[in-house]
C-alpha positions as CSV (number, residue, x, y, z in Angstrom):
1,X,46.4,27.0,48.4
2,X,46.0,29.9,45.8
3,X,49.1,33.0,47.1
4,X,48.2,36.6,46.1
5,X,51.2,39.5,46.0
6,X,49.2,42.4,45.7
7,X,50.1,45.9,47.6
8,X,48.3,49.3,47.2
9,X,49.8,52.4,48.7
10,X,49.6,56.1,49.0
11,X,52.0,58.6,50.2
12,X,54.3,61.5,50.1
13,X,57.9,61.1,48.6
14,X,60.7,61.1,51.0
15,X,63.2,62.1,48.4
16,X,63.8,62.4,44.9
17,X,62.7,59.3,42.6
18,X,66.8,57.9,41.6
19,X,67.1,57.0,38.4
20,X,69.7,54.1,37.0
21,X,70.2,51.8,33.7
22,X,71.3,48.1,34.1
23,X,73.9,47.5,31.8
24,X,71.8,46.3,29.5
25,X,70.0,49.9,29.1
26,X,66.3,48.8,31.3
27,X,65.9,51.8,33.5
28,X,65.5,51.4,37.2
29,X,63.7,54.1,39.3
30,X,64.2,53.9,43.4
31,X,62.1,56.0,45.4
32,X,60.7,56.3,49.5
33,X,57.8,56.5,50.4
34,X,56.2,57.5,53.4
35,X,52.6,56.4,54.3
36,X,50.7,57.5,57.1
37,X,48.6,55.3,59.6
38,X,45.9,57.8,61.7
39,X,44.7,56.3,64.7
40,X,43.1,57.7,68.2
41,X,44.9,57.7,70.8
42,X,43.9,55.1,73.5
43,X,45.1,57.0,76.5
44,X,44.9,60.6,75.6
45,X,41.8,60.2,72.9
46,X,43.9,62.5,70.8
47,X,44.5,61.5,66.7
48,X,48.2,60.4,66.4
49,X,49.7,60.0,62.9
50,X,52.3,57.1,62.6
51,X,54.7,57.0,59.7
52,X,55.7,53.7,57.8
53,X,58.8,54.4,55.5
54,X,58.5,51.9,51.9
55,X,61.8,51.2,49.1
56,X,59.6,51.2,45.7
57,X,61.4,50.2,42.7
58,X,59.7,50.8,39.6
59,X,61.9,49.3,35.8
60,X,61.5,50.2,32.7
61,X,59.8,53.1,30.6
62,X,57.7,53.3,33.8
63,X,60.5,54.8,35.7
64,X,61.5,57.0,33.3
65,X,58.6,58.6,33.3
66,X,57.9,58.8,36.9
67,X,60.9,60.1,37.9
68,X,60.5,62.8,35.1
69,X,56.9,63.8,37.0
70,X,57.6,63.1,40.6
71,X,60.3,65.3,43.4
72,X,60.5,64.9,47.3
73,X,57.3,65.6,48.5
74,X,55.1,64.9,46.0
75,X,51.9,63.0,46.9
76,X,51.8,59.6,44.8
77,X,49.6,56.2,44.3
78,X,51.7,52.9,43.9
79,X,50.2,49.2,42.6
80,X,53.3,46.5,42.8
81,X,54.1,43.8,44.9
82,X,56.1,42.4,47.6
83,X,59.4,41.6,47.2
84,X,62.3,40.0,48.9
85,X,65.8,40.2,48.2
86,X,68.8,37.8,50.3
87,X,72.1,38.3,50.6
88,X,75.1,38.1,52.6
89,X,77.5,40.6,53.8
90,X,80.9,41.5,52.4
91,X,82.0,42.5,55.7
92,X,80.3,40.9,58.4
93,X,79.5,37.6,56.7
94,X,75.9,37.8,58.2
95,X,73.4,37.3,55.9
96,X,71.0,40.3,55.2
97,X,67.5,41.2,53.8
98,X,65.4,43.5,52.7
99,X,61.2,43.9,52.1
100,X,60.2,46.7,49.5
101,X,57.7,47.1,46.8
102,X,57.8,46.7,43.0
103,X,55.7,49.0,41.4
104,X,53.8,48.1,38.8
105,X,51.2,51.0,38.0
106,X,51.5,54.3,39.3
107,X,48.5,57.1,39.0
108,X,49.0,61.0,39.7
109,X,46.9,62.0,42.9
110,X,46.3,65.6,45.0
111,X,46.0,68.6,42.5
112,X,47.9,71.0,39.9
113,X,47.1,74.4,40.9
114,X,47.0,75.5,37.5
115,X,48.9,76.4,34.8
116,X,50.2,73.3,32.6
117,X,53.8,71.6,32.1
118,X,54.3,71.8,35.6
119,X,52.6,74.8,36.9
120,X,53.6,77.4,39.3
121,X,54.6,76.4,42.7
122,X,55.9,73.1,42.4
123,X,52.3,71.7,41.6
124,X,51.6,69.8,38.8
125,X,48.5,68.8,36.3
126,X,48.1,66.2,34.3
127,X,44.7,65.8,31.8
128,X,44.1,62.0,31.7
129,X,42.3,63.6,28.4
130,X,45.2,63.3,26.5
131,X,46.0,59.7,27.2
132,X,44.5,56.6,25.3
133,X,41.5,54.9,27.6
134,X,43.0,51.6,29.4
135,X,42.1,48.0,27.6
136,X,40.2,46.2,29.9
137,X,42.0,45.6,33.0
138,X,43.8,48.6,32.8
139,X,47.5,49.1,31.9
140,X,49.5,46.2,33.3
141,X,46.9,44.6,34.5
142,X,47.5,41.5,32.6
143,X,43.7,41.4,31.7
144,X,44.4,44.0,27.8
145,X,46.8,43.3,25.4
146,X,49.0,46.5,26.3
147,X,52.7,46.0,27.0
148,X,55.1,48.4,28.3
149,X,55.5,50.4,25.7
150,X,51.6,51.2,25.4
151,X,51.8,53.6,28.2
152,X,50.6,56.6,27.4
153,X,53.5,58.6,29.0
């Protein structure tokens, strides 16, 4: 049987994208995010909204350059995949794990409200003009010959 480990989300930060280095300099970017599951109410007909909380980590130049473009709040689009990580308690000697997403390709989404660099107001642009077109298969997509370092930001 064939497995597939492929995760699409989009949300609103929760906080701040954290930004690290391993010791041996790769950059490691931890962020929340909180996606939002609509669905009508069975016994009051009324539309609920249902949040589900998601650890991303996204390595490398990647990171750096989201957590340069994202804050708390800001509405983003995450490709990764499922990860799980194992281990056992220092103090309780139970062990422990933990579900979250490793992002692989992240896209800007909702809209600058003008201006550029930033704008006014917190929002942000971005013109995909000034970025090389994806190989085929897009950026990371294992289907071009672009590595890591052919990002275009």
């Amino acid at each position: 049987m064939a497995n597939y480990n492929k995760v699409i989300l989009m949300g609103r930060l929760t906080r701040d994208p954290e930004l690290r280095y391993t010791k041996s300099e790769t950059a490691i970017c931890k962020l929340g995010l909180a996606v939002n599951r609509r669905f009508k109410d069975g016994a009051t007909g009324e539309w609920k909204e249902e949040p589900t909380f998601v650890d991303v980590t996204i390595w490398g130049k990647r990171g750096e350059a989201y957590e340069k473009f994202h804050k708390k709040g800001d509405a983003t689009f995450i490709e990764g995949s499922l990860r799980l990580d194992t281990w056992e308690d220092r103090e309780s000697g139970q062990k422990r794990s933990k579900l979250y997403v490793v992002g692989d390709n992240w896209e800007f989404v909702g809209g600058g409200g003008g201006g550029s660099g930033g704008g006014g107001g917190g929002e942000r642009s971005y013109e995909p003009s000034s970025a090389p077109a994806p190989a085929a298969g897009g950026y990371g997509s294992g289907g071009g010959n672009l590595d890591a370092d052919d990002t275009p930001f």
